[in-house]
KOLMARVEX-462846 format. One record per residue (C-alpha): residue number from 1; x, y, z. Coordinates in steps of 0.1 Angstrom, whole numbers. Layout:
BEGIN
site i->NUM; px->X; py->Y; pz->Z
...
//
This chain:
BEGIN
site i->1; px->-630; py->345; pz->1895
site i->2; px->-647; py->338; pz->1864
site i->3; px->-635; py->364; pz->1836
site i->4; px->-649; py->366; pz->1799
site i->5; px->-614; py->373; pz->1782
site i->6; px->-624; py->404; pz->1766
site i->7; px->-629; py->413; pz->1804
site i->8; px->-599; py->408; pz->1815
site i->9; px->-572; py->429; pz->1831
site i->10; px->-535; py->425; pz->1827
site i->11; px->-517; py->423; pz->1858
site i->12; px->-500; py->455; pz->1866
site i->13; px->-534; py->473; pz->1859
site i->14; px->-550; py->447; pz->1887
site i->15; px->-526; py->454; pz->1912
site i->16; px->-527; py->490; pz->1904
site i->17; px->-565; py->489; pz->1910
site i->18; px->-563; py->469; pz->1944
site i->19; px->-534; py->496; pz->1960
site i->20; px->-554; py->525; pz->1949
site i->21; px->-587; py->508; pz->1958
site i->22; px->-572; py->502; pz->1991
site i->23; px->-600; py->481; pz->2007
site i->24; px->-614; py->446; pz->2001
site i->25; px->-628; py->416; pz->2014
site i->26; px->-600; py->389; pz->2034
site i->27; px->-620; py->351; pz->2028
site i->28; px->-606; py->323; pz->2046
site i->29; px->-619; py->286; pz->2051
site i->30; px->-621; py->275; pz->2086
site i->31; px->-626; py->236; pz->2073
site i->32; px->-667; py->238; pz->2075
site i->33; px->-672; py->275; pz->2061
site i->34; px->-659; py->305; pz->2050
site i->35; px->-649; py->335; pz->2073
site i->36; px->-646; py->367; pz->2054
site i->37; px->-638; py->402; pz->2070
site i->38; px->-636; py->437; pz->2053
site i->39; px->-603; py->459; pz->2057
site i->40; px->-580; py->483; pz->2047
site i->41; px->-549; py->471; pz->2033
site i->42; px->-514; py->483; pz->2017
site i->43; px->-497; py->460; pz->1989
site i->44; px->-458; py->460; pz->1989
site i->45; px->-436; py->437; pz->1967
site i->46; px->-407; py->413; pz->1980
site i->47; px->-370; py->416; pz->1965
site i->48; px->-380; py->394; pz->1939
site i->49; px->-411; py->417; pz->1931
site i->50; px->-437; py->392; pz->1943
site i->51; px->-464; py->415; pz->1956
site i->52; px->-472; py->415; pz->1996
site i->53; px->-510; py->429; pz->2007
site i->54; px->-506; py->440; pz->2044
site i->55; px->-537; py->443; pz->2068
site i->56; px->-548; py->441; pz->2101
site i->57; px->-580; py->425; pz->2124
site i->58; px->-592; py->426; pz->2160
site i->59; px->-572; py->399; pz->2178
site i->60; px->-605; py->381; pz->2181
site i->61; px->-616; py->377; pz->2149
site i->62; px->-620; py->345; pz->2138
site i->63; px->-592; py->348; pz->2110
site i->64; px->-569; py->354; pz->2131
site i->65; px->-565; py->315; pz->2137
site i->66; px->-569; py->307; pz->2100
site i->67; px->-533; py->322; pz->2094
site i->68; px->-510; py->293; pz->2089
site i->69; px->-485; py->307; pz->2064
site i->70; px->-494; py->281; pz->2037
site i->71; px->-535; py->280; pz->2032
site i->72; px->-545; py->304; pz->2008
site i->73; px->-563; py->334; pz->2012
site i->74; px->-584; py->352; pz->1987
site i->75; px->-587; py->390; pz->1991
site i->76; px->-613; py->404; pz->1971
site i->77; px->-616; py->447; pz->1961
site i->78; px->-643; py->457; pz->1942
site i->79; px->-643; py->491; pz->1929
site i->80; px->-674; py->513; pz->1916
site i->81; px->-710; py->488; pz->1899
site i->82; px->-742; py->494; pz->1883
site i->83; px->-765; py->483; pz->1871
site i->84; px->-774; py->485; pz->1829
site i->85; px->-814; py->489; pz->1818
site i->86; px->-817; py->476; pz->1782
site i->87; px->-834; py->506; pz->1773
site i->88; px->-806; py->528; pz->1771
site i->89; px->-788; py->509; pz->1741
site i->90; px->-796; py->528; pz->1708
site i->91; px->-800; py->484; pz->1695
site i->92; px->-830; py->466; pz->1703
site i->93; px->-829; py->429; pz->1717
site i->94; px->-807; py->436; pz->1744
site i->95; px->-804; py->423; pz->1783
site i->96; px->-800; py->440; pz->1815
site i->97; px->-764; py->434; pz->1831
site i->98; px->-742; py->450; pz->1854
site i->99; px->-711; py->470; pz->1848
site i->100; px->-681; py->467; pz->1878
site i->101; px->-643; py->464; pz->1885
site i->102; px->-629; py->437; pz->1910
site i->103; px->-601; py->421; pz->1915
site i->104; px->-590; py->388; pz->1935
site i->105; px->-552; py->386; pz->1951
site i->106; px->-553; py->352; pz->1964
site i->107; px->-519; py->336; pz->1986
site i->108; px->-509; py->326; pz->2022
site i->109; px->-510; py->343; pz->2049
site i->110; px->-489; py->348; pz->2077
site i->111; px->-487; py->366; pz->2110
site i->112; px->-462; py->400; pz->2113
site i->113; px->-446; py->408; pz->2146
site i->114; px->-447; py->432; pz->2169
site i->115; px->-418; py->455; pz->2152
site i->116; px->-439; py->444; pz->2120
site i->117; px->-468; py->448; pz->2132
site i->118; px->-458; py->487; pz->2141
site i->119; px->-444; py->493; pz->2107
site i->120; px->-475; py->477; pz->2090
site i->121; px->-496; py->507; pz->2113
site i->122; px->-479; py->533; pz->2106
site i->123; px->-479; py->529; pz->2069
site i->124; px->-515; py->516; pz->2064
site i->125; px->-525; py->552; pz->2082
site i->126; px->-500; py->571; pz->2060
site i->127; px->-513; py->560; pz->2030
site i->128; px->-547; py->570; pz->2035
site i->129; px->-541; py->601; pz->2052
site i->130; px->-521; py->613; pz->2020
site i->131; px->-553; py->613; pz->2008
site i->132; px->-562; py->640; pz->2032
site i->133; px->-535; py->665; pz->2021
site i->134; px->-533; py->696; pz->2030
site i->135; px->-548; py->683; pz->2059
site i->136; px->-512; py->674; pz->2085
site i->137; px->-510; py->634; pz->2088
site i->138; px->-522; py->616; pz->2118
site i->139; px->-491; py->599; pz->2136
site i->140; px->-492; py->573; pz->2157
site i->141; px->-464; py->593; pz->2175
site i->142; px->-498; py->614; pz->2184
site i->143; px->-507; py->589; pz->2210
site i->144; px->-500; py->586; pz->2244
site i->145; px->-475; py->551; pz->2247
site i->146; px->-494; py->533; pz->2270
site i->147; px->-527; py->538; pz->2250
site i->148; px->-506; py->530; pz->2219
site i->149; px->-492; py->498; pz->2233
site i->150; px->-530; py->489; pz->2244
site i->151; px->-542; py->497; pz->2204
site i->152; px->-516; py->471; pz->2190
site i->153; px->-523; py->442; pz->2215
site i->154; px->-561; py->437; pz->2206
site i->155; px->-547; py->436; pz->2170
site i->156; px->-531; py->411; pz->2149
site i->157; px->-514; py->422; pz->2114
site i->158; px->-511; py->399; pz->2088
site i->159; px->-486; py->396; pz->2055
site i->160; px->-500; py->376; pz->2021
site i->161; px->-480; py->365; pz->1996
site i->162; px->-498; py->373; pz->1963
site i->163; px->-493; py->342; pz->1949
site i->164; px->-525; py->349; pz->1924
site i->165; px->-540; py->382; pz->1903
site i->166; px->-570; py->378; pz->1890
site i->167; px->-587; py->412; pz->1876
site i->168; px->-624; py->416; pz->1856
site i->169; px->-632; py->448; pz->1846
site i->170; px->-665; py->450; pz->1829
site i->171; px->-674; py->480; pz->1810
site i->172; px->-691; py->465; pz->1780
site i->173; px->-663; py->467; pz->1760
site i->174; px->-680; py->438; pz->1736
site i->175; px->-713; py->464; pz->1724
site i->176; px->-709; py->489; pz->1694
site i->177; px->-694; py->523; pz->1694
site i->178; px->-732; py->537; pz->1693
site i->179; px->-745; py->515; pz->1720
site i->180; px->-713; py->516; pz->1743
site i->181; px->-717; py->557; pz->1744
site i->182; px->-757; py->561; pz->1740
site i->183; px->-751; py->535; pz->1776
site i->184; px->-721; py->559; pz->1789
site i->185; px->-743; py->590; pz->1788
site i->186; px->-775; py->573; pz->1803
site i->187; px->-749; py->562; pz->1831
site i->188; px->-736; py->604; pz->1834
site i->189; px->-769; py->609; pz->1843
site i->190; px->-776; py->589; pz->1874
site i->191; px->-781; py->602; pz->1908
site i->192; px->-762; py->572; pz->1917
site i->193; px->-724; py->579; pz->1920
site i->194; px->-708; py->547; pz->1910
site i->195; px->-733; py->551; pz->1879
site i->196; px->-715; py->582; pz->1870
site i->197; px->-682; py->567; pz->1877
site i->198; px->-684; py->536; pz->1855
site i->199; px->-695; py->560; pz->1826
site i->200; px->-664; py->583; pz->1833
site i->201; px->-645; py->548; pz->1830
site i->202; px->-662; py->544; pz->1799
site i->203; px->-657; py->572; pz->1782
site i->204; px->-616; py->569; pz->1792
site i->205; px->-611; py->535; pz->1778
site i->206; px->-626; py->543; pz->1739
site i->207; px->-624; py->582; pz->1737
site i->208; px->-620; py->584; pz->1700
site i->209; px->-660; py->570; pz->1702
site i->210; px->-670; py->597; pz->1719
site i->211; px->-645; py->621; pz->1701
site i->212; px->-666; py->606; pz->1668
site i->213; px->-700; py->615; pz->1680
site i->214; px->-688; py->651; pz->1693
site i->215; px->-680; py->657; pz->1657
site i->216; px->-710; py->640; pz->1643
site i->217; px->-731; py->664; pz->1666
site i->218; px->-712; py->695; pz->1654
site i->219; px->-719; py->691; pz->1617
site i->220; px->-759; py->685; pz->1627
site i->221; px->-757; py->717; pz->1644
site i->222; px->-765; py->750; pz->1626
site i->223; px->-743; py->778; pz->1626
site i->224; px->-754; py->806; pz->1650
site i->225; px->-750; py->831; pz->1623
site i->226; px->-766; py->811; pz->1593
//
């Protein structure tokens, strides 16, 4: 992935963005084109704190074939993107772009077993029914066995190796204090969500800019009592 350096995210900040993000894109190459499916996923780390990405597919996808323990993989999780009108820089003589978080975990892939394969379930569903709380978590223990056993037969799970982070987080980090908030605020206003997400991201990664024009705008305020 192609990443200005200024964009750049270290690497525990990438992998912390992919498990919280818990979604993305697996891409394979079949030898003539790509196959790409979209999934949940959990990340996990080996003893020797190589990081592990855990998912699963319908035994028929095509992928499922692709899975040879040594041909990489890429997994791709985007997080929140939108897009940036030149008109809401306070500077003139500027472009339209697009503001966005992803991240790439690239590696092999290989297939998990049965026992694996039940595990791998089990906590894929808790982590996202955490989420959920105080709702009571969904077990698998719910289900009937037979229907269970059914469930994890027209399913394959899968294990990558991260061998690779790659993480760009673009939030215009490069433009001036004045044009990175006048840009945060336009964004605040959206009816878009992700809009209003990147410009709380924003507004989190250089508070003492806005913390500066707070201030600025108290001192242009009158006093109520004046």
């Amino acid at each position: 992935m192609y990443t200005p350096p200024l964009f750049k995210s270290d690497r525990a900040a990438s992998l912390a963005f992919a498990e919280a993000r818990g979604f993305g894109l697996a891409c394979a190459w079949d030898g003539k084109k790509p196959v790409a499916s979209p999934l949940p996923f959990y990340l996990t780390s080996a003893n020797d704190g190589t990081p592990r990405a855990l998912f699963h597919v319908a035994r028929h996808n095509p992928l499922v074939g692709l899975a040879d323990g040594t041909t990489p993989w890429l997994l791709a999780v985007n997080g929140a993107d939108t897009y940036v009108s030149p008109d809401w820089y306070v500077s003139a003589d500027q472009v339209p772009t697009w503001l966005y978080q992803a991240v790439h975990l690239t590696g092999s892939v290989r297939k998990l077993s049965d026992d694996e394969l039940a595990d791998q379930i089990d906590t894929l569903s808790a982590k996202f029914e955490e989420r959920l709380l105080p709702k009571k978590p969904w077990l698998s223990s719910k289900m009937t066995a037979g229907r269970l056993e059914a469930m994890k037969k027209a399913i394959v799970g899968f294990e990558m190796t991260v061998e690779e982070v790659e993480g760009s987080f673009k939030l215009n980090q490069h433009k001036s204090d004045a044009d990175y908030t006048a840009l945060a605020q336009a964004l605040a206003t959206q009816g878009d969500a992700d809009a209003r997400e990147i410009a709380a991201l924003m507004r989190a990664a250089r508070p003492l800019a806005f913390a500066a024009e707070t201030i600025q705008d108290n001192q242009m305020t009158p006093e109520r009592n004046a």
